[in-house]
PDB file of N, CA, C and O in Angstrom:
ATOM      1  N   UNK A   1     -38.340 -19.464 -22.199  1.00  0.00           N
ATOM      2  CA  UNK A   1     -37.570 -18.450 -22.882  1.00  0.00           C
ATOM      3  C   UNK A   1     -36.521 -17.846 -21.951  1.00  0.00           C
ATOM      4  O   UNK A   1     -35.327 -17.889 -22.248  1.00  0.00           O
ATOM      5  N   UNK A   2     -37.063 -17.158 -20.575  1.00  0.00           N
ATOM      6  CA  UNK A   2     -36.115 -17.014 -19.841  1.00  0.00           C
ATOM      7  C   UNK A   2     -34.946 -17.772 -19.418  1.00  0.00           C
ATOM      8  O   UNK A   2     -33.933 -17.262 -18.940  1.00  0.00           O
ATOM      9  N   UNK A   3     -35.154 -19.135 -19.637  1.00  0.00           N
ATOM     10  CA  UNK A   3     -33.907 -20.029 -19.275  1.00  0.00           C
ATOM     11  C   UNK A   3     -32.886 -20.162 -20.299  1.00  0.00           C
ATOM     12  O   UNK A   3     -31.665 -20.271 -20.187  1.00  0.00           O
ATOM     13  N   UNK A   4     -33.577 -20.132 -21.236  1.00  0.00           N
ATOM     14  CA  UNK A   4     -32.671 -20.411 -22.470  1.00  0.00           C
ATOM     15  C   UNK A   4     -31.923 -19.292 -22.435  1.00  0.00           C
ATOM     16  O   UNK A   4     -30.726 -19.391 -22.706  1.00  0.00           O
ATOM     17  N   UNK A   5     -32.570 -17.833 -22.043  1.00  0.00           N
ATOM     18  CA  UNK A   5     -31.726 -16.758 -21.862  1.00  0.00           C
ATOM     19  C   UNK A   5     -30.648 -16.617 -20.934  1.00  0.00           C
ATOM     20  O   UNK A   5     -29.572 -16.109 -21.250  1.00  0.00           O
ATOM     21  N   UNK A   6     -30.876 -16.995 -19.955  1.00  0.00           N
ATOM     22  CA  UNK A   6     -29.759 -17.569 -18.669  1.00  0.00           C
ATOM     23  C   UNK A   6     -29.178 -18.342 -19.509  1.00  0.00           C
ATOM     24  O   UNK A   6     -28.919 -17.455 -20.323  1.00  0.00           O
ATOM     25  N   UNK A   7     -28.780 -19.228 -19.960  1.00  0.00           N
ATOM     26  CA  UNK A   7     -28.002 -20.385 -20.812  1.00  0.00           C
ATOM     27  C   UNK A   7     -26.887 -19.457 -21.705  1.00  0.00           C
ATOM     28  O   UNK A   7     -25.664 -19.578 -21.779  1.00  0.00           O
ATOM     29  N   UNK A   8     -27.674 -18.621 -22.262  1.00  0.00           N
ATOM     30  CA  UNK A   8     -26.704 -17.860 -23.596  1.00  0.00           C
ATOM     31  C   UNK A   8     -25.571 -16.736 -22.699  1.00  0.00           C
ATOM     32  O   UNK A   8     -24.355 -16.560 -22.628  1.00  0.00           O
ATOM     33  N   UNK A   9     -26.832 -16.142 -22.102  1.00  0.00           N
ATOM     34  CA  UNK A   9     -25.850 -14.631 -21.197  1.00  0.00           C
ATOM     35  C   UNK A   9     -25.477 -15.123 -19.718  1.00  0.00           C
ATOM     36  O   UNK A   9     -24.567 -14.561 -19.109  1.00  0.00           O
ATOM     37  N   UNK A  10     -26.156 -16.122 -19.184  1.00  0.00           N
ATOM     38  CA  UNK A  10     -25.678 -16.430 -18.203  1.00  0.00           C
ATOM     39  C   UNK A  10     -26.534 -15.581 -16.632  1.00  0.00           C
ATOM     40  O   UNK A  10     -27.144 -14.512 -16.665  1.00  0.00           O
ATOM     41  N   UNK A  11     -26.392 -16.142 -15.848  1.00  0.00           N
ATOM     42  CA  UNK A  11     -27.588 -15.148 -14.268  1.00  0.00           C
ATOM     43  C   UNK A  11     -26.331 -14.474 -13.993  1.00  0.00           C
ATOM     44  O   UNK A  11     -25.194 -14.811 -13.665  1.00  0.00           O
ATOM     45  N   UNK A  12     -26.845 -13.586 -14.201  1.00  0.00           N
ATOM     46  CA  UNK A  12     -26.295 -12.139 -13.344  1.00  0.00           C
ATOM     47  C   UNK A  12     -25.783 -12.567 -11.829  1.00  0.00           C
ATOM     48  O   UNK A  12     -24.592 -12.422 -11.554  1.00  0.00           O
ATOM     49  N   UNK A  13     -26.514 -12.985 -11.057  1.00  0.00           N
ATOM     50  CA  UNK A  13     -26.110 -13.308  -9.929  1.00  0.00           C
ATOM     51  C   UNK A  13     -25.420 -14.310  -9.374  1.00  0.00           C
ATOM     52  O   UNK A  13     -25.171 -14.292  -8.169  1.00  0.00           O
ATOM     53  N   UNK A  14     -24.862 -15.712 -10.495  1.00  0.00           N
ATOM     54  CA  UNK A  14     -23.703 -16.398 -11.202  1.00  0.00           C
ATOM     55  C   UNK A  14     -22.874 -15.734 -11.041  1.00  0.00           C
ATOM     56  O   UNK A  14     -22.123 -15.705 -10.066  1.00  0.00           O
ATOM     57  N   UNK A  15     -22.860 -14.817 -12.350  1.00  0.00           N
ATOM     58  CA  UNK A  15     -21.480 -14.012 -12.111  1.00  0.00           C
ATOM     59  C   UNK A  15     -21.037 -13.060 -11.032  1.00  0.00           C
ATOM     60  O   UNK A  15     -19.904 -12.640 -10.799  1.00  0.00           O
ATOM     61  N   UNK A  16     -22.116 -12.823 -10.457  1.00  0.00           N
ATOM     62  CA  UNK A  16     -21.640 -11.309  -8.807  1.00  0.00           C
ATOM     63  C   UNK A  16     -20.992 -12.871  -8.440  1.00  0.00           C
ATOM     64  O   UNK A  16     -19.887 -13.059  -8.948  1.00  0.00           O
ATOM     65  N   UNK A  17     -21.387 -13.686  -7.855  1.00  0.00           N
ATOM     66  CA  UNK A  17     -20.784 -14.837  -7.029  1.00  0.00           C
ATOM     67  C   UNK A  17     -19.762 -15.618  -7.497  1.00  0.00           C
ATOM     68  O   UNK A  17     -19.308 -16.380  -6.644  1.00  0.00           O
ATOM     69  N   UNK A  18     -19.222 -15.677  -8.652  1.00  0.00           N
ATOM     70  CA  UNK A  18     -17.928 -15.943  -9.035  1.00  0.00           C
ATOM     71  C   UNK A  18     -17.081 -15.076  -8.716  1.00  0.00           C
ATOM     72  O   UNK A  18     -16.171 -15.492  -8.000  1.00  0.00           O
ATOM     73  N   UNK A  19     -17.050 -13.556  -9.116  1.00  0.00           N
ATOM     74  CA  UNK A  19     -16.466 -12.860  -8.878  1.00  0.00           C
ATOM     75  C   UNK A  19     -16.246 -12.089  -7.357  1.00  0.00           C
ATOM     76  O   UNK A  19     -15.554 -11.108  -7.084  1.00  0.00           O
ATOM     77  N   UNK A  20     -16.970 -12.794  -6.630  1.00  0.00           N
ATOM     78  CA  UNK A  20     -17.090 -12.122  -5.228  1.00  0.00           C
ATOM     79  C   UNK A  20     -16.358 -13.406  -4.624  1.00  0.00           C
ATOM     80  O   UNK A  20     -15.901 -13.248  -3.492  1.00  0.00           O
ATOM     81  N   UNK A  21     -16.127 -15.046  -5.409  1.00  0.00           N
ATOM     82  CA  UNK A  21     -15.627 -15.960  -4.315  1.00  0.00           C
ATOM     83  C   UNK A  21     -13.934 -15.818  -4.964  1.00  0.00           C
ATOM     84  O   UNK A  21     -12.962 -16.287  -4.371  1.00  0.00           O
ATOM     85  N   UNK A  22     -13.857 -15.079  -6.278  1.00  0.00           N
ATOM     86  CA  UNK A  22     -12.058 -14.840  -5.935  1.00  0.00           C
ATOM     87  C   UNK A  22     -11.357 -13.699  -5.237  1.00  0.00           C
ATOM     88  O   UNK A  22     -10.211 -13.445  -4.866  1.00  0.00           O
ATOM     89  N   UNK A  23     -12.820 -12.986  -5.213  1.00  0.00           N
ATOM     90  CA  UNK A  23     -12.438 -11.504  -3.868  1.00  0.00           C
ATOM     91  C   UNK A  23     -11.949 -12.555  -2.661  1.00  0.00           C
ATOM     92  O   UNK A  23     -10.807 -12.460  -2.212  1.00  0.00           O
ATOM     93  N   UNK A  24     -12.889 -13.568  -2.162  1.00  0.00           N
ATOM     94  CA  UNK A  24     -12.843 -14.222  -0.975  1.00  0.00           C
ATOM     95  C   UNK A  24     -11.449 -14.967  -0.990  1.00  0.00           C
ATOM     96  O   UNK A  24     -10.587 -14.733  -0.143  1.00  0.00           O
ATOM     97  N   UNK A  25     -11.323 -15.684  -1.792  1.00  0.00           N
ATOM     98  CA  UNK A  25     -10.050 -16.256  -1.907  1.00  0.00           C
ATOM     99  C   UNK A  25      -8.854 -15.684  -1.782  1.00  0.00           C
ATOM    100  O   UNK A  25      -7.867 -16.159  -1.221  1.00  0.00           O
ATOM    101  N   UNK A  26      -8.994 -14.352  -2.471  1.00  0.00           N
ATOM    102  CA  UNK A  26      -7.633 -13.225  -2.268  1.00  0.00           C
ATOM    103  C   UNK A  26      -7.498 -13.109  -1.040  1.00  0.00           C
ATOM    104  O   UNK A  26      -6.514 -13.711  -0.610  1.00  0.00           O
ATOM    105  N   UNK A  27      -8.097 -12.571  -0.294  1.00  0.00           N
ATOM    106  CA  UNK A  27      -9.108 -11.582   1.576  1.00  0.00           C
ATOM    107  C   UNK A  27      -8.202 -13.279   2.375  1.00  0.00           C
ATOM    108  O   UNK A  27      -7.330 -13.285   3.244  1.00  0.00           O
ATOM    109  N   UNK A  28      -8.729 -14.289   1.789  1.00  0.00           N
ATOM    110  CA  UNK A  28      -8.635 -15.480   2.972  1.00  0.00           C
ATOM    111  C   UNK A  28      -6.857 -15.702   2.978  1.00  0.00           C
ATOM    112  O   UNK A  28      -6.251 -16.043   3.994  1.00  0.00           O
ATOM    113  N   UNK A  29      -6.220 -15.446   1.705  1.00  0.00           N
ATOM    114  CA  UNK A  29      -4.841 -15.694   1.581  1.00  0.00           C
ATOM    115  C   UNK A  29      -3.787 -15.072   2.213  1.00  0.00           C
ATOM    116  O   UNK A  29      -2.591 -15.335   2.337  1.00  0.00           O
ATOM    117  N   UNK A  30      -4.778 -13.861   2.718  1.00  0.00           N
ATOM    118  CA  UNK A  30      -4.039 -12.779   3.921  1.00  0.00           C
ATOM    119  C   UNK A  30      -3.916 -13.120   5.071  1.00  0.00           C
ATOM    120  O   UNK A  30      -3.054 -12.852   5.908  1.00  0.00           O
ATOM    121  N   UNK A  31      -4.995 -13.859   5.113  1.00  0.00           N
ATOM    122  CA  UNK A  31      -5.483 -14.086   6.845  1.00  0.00           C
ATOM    123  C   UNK A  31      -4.676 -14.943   7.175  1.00  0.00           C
ATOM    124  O   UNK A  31      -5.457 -15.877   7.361  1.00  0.00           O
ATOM    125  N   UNK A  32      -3.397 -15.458   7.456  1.00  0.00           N
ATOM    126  CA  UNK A  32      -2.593 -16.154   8.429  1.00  0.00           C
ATOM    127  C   UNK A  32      -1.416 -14.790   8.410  1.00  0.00           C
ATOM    128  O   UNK A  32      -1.038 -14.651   9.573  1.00  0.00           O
ATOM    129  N   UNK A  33      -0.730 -13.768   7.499  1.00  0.00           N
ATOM    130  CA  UNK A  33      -0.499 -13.025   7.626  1.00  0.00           C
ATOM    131  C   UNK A  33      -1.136 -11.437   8.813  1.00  0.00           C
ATOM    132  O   UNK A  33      -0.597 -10.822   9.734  1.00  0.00           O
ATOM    133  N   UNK A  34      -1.892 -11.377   8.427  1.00  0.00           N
ATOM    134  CA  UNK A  34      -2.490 -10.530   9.659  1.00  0.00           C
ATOM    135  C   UNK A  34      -2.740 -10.771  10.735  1.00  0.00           C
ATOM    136  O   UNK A  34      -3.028  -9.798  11.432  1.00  0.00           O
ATOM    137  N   UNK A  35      -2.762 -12.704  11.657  1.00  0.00           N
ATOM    138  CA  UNK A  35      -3.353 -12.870  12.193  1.00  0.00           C
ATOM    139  C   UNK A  35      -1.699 -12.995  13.283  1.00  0.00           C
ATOM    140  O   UNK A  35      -1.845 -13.308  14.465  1.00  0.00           O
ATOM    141  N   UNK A  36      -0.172 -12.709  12.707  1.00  0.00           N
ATOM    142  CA  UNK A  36       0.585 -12.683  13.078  1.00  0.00           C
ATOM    143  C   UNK A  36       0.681 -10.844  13.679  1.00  0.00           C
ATOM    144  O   UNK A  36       1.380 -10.477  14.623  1.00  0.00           O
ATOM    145  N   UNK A  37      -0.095 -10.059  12.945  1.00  0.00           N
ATOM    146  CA  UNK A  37       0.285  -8.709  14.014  1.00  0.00           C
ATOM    147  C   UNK A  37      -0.335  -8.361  14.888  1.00  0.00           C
ATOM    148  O   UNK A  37      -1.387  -8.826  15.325  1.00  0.00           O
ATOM    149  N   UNK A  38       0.609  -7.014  15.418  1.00  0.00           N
ATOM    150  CA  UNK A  38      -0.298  -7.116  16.594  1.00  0.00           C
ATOM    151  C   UNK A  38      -1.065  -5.795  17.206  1.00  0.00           C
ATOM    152  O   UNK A  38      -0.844  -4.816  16.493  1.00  0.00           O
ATOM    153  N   UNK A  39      -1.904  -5.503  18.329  1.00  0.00           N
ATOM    154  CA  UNK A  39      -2.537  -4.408  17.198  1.00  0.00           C
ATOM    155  C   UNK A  39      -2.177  -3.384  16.937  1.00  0.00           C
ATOM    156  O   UNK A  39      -2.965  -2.627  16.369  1.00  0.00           O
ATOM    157  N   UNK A  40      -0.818  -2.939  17.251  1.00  0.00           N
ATOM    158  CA  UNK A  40      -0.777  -1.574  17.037  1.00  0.00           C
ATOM    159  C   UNK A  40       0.049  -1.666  15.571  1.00  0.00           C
ATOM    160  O   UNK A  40       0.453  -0.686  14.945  1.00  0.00           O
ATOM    161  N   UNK A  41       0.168  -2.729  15.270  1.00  0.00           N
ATOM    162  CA  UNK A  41       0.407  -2.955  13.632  1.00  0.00           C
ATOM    163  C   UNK A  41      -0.526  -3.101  12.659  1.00  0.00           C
ATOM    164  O   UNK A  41      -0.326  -2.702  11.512  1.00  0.00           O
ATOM    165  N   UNK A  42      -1.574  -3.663  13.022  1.00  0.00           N
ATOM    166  CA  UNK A  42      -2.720  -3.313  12.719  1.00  0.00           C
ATOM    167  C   UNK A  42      -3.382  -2.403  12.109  1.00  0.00           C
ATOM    168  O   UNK A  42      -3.745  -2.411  10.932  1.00  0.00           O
ATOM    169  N   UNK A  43      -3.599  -1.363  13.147  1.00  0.00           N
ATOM    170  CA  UNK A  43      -3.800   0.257  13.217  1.00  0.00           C
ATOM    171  C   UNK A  43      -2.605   1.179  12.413  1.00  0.00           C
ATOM    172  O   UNK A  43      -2.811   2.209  11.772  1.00  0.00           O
ATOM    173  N   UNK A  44      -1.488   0.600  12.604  1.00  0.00           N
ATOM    174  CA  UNK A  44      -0.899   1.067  10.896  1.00  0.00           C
ATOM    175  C   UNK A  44      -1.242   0.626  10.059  1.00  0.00           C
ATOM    176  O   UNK A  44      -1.837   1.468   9.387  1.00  0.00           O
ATOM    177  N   UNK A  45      -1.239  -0.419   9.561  1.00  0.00           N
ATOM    178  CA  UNK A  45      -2.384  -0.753   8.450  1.00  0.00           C
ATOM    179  C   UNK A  45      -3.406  -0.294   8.017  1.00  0.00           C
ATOM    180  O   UNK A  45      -3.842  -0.280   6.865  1.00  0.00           O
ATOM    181  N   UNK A  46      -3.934   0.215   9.232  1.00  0.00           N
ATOM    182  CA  UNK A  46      -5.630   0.617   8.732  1.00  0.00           C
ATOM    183  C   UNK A  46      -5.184   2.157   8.279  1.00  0.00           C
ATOM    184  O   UNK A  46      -5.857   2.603   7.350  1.00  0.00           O
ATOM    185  N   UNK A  47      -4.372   2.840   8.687  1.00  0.00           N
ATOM    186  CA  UNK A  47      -3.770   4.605   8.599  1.00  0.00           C
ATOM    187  C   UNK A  47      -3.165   4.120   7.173  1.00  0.00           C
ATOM    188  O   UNK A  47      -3.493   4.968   6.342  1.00  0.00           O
ATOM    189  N   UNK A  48      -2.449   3.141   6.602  1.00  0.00           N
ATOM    190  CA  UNK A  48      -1.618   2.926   5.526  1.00  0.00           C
ATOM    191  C   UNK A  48      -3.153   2.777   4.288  1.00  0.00           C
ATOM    192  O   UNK A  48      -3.419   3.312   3.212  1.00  0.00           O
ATOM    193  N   UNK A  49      -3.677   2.018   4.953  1.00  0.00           N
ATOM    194  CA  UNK A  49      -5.118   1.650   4.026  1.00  0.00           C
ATOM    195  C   UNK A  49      -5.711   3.241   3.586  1.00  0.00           C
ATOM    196  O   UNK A  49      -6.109   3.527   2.456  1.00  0.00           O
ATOM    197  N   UNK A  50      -5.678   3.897   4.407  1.00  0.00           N
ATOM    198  CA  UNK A  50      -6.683   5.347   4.555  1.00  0.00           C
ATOM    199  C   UNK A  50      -5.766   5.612   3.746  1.00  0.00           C
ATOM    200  O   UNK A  50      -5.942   5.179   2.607  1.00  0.00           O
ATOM    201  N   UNK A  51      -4.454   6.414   4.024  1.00  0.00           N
ATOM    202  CA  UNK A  51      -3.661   6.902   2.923  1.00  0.00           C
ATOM    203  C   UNK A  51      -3.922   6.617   1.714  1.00  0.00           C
ATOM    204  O   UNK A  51      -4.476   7.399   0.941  1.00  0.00           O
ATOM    205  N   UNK A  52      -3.559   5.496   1.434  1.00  0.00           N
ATOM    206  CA  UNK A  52      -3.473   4.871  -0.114  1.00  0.00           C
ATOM    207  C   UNK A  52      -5.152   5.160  -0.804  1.00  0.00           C
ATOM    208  O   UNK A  52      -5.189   5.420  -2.006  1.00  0.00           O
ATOM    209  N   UNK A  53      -5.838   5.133  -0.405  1.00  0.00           N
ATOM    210  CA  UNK A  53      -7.612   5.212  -0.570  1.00  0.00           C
ATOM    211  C   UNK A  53      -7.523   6.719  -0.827  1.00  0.00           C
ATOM    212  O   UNK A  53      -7.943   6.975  -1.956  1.00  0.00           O
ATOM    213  N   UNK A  54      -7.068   7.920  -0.078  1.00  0.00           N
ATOM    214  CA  UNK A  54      -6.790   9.329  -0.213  1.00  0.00           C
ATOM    215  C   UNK A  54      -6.471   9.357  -1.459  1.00  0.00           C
ATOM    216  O   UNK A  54      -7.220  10.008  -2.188  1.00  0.00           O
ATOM    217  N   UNK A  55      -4.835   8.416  -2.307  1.00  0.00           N
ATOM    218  CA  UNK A  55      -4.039   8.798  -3.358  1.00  0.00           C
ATOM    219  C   UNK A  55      -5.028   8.442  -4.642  1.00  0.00           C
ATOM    220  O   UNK A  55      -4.645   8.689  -5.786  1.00  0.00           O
ATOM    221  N   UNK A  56      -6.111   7.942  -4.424  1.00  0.00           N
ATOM    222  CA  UNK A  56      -7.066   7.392  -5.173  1.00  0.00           C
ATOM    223  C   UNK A  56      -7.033   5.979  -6.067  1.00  0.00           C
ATOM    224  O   UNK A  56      -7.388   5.648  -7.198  1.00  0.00           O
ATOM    225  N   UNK A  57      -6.270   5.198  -4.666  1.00  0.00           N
ATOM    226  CA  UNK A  57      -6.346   3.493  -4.936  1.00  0.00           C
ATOM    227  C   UNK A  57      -7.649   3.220  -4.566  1.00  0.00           C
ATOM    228  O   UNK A  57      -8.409   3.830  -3.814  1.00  0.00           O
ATOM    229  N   UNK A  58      -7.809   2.071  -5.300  1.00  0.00           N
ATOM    230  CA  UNK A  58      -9.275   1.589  -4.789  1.00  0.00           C
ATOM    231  C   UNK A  58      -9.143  -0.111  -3.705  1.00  0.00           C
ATOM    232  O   UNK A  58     -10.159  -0.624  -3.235  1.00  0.00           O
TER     233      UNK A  58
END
């Protein structure tokens, strides 16, 4: 019964992991971009990150 239920609605933990490998995919598409600054560009970034998180971006 339980499987057949996974079949219709699908595992919960299917979907966290779909949706967590196009987080990954986004995150990885950065990484030759960031890996060009340097750190005190960086550290603006991370102050630009804080800001924007303050204005209530997520």
């Amino acid at each position: 019964m339980l499987g057949l239920l996974k079949k219709v609605i699908g595992d919960p933990s299917q979907r966290q992991l779909k949706k967590n490998e196009k987080l990954v995919e986004e995150i990885e598409a950065l990484a030759p971009e960031m890996k060009l600054k340097s750190d005190s560009e960086l550290k603006q970034k991370t102050e630009e990150f804080k800001e924007r998180y303050e204005r209530g971006e997520s």
